[in-house]
N, C-alpha and C positions, 0 to 999 in steps of 0.2 A: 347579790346586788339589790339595794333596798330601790323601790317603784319607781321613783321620777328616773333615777338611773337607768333603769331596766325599759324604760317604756323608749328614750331616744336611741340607746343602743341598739333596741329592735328594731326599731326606724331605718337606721344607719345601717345595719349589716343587709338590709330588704334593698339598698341600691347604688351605697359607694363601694368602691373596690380602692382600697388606703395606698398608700406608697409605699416601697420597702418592705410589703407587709404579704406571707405567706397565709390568705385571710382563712386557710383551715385552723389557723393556730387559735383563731377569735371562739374555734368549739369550746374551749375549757381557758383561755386565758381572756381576762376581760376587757373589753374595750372600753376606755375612761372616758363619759361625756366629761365636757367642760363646761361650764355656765358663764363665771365670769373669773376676769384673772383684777390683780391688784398685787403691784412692786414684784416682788420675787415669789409670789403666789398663786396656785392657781385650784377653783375652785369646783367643783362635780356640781350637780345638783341637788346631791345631798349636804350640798356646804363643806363637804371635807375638802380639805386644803393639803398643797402638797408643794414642797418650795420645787422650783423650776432648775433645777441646777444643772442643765443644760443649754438655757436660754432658748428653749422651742427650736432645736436646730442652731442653736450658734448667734440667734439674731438679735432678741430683747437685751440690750444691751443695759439698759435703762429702765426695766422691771414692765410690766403689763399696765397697762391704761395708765402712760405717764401722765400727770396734769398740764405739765408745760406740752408734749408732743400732743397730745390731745386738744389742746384748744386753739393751737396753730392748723389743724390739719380743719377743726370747727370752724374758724375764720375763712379759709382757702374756699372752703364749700359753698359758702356765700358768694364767693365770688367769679369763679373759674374752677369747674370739677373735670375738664379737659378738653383739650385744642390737639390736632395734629401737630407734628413737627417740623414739616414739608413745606416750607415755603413761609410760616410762621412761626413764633416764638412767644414765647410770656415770661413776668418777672422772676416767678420762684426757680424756673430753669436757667435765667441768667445769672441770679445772684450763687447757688449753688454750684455751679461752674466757674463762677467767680473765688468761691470759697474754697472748693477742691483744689483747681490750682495752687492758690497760697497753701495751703498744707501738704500738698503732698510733695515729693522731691521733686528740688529743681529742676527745671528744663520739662515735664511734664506741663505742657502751655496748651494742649486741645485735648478736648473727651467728647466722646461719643456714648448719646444714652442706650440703655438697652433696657429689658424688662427686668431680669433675671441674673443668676452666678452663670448659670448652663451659658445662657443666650450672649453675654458679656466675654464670656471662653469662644464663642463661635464668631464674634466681632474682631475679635483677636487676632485668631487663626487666620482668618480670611481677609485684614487687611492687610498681615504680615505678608502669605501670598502672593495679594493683590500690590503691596506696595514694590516687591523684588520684580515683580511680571512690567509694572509701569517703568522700571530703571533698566529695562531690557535682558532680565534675569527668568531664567526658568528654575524653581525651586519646590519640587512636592512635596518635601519629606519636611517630618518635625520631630522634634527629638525632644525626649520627657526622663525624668526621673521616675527609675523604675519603683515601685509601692508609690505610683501617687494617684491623686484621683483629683476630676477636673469637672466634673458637671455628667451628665448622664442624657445628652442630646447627642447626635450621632461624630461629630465634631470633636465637643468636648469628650466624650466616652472613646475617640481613639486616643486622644493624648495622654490617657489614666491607662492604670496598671493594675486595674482588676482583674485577676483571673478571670471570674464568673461572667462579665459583661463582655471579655475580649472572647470567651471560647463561646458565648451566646450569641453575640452580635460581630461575630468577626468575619464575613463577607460584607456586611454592609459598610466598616469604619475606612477611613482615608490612613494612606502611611505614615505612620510613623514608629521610632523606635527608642527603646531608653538604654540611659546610661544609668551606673550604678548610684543610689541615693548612700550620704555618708550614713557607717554603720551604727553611727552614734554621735555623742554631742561633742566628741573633741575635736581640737585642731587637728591631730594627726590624722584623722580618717576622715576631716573635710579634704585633707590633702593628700590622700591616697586619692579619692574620688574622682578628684581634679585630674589627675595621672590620665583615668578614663574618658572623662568628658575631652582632654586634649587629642588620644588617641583616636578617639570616635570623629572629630573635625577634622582633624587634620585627615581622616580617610575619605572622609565623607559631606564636610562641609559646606563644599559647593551645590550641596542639593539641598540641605538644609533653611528652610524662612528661618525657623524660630524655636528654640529652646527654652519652653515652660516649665517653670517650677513653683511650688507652693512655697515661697521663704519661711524656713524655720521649723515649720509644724505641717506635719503631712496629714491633715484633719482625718478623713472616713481613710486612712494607710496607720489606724490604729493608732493615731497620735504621734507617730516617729518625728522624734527633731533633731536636729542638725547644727551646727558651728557656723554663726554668721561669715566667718571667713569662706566658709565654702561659694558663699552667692557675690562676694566682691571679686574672686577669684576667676568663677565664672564669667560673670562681664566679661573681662578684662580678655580672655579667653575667647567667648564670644565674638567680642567687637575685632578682632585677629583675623577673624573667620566672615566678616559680616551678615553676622549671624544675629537675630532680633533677640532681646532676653526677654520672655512677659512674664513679669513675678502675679501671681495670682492669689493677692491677697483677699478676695472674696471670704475666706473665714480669719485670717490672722488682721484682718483690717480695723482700723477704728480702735486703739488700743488693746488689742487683747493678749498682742506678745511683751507689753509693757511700755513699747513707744508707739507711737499715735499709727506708725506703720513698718512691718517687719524691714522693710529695707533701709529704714532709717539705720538699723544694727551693722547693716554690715554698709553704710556714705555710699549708696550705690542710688542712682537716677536708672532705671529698666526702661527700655524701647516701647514697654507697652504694661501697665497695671489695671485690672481690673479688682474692682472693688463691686461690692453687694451687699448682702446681710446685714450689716450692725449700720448699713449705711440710713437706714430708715428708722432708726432705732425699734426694727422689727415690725413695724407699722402694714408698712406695703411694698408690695413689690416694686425693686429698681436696681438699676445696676449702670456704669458707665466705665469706660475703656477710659484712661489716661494715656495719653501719647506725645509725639513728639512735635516741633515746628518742622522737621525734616519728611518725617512721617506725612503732616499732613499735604508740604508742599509737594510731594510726588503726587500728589493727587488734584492740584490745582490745575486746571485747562480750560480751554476754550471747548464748547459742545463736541465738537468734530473728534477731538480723540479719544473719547469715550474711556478716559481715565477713573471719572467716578466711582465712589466705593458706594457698592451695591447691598443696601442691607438696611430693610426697616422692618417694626413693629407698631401696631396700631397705635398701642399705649405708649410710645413712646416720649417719654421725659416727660410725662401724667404731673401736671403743677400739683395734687394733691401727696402723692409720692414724695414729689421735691421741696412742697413746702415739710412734708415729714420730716428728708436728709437736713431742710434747713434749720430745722426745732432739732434737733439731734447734736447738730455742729455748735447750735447756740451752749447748749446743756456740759459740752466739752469746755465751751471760752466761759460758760461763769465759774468754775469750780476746778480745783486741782484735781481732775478724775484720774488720770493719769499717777500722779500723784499716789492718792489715796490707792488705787491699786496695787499701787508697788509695796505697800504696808501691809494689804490683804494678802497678798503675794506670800510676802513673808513670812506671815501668820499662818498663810495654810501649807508653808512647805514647813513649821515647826510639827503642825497636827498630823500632816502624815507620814511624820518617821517610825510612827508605830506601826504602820502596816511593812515596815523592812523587816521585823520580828518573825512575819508569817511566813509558815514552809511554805504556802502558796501563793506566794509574793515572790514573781521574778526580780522587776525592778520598776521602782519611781521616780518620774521625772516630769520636771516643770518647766513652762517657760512662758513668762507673765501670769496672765490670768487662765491659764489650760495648766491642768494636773492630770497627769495620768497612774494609771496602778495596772501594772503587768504581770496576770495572772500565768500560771503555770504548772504541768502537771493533768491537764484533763482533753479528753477528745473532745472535736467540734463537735460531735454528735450528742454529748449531755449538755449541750445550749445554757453553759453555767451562767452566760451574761441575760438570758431568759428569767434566771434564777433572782439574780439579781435584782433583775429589774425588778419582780415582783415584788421582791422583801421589803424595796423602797416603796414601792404605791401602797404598800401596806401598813409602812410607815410614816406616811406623808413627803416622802422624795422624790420626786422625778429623774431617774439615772436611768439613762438611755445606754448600754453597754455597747462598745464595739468588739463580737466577740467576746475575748478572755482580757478586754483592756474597758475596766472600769476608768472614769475621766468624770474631772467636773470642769467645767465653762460656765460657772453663774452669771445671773446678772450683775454691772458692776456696781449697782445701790444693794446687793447684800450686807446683812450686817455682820459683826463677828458672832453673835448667838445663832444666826442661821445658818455660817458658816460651821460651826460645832455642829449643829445638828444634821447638816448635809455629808459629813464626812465622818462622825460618829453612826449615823445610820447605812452607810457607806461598808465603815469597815466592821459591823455584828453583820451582813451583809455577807460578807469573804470570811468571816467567823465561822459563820455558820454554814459553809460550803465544806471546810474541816470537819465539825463535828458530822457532816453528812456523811462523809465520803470511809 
């Protein structure tokens, strides 16, 4: 690691302790400073450059130091860098709430801010709750799609389906339990699935607030997706049960499943969506709960009944944050973004039907702007997505593996020459796990 690199690395390993990150691993693999980033790049301070083709987490949706999101978030600064929530309000939080509405499905007419995906899951949960306790219903239990994962705050971490976090933190999590996720992308096994989720209500549903799912794409459950018929299906099911649906688009939101939001796919309006990440176009932290006029009116009262939903954050609805979502939604209405994705789309499920050639190539599968390549063949223990990762920082790519499941999420101002090089460095990457082995 050449000096200027080596000098903040030292810095950094002397007093943060990273996310996600087993930091004995940083003995011999290296930890990347960053300097600055620019579009789909991002750069060390040795200036080597490395495309992002994960979007830092799912978020920049719109590349690093946009010019337009950047000089909205410069204006806001001059003018309000933040206000509480409580009892006041300001313009970029009402125009954004104005905005949201209009785009997302119908009948979604209140949102609630929150900071975060985590924190946005735990607004959720506990209005759902809250909302069945004020209709004179008692209801603890929640029900999840088994391989999913929902945030990592004690809330969201019971309604996911991670082994490692349920057998680590499983005295502390609140009830709940899943039903079977479909075992792939067709119709028929959205509709086996369905079979389950019926029998699980019909036993159990009057204990049940709310049934979360990630529509479409099961993000950190290795990318698994699904048959939009399964989430229409569900409603429908749900609402039988009065049962709340909260689709948790927090990573499929903001076009990334190829329309502006995964449940547009399967004409379904959900009792409760959360959105986050791409909602800032990766700027700053923010997140808000979509709900219903029904939703909100179980909670309208006079002080005396202490109906109020109980739940705030300092930063909440941060005008700098908001003027970011609002620079973000602009950037969607000037340009076919959408659009143009569905071409990249296209483009990059041509580029990787070569990796179906490889012995160690289970199977590939797309949907929208998320590609995955499902590795096979090797134990957890040889950390081949470790391997991976390296080949890419070596090559200037950022691929963050899940496991034995390689995946790109670019940003969606990629072009097709970077898309070549993110998916050709990608697969000499799963090349070279072959000639290793």
């Amino acid at each position: 690691m050449k000096n200027r690199n080596l000098e903040i690395v030292t810095e950094d390993l002397a007093h943060i302790w990273h996310p996600c990150t087993q930091m004995k691993d940083h003995e011999t693999l290296p930890l990347i400073p960053i300097k600055r980033g620019e579009g789909v790049y991002l750069y060390d301070f040795e200036d080597k450059a490395y495309i992002d083709a994960i979007s830092s987490w799912w978020v920049n949706i719109f590349g690093h130091v946009n010019p337009y999101i950047s000089t909205k978030i410069k204006e806001q600064l001059d003018t309000l860098e933040h206000v509480l929530l409580a009892g006041f309000t300001h313009k970029p939080a009402v125009e954004l709430s104005k905005r949201l509405v209009d785009i997302t499905p119908k009948g979604l007419d209140k949102l609630f801010f929150a900071d975060n995906g985590s924190s946005a899951v735990e607004v959720a949960l506990k209005m759902s709750f809250h909302y069945h306790k004020n209709c004179g219903e008692n209801r603890p239990l929640f029900l999840s799609l088994s391989n999913s994962y929902h945030g990592e705050t004690i809330g969201a971490l019971s309604v996911g389906d991670v082994e490692l976090y349920k057998d680590t933190y499983a005295p502390l999590l609140i009830s709940c339990i899943q039903t079977p996720v479909p075992i792939d992308q067709t119709e028929q096994s959205a509709i086996e699935a369905i079979v389950e989720l019926e029998k699980i209500l019909e036993e159990r549903g009057a204990e049940i607030s709310a049934f979360i799912i990630e529509p479409l794409v099961q993000g950190a459950g290795y990318m698994h997706m699904y048959n939009p018929i399964y989430i229409s299906l569900a409603k429908k099911v749900c609402e039988r049960y009065g049962v709340h649906l909260i689709a948790d688009e927090i990573m499929v939101g903001f076009g990334r499943t190829g329309t502006m939001f995964a449940c547009e796919q399967a004409d379904v309006t959900p009792d409760f969506m959360t959105l986050s990440k791409g909602l800032t176009g990766g700027y700053l932290p923010l997140a808000v709960v979509m709900t219903t006029d029904e939703v909100y009116n179980a909670f309208y009262c006079d002080y005396g009944e202490y109906k109020a939903f109980l739940h705030s954050h300092s930063y909440t609805g941060n005008p700098l944050a908001c003027s970011a979502g609002l620079a973000t939604l602009e950037l969607f209405e000037a340009s076919d973004v959408l659009g143009e994705n569905r071409k990249k789309s296209l483009y990059i499920l041509e580029k990787i039907e070569k990796f179906k050639s490889l012995p160690n190539v289970k199977e590939v599968r797309q949907t929208g702007m998320i590609t995955a390549i499902e590795l096979q063949g090797y134990r957890p223990e040889e950390r081949i997505g470790l391997k991976v990762y390296q080949y890419g920082l070596d090559n200037g790519v950022l691929l963050r593996p899940l496991g034995h499941i390689v995946y790109f999420m670019p940003p969606y101002i990629i072009t097709y020459e970077q898309i070549d090089k993110m998916i050709d460095t990608a697969y000499d990457a799963i090349l070279g796990l072959i000639r290793e082995s």
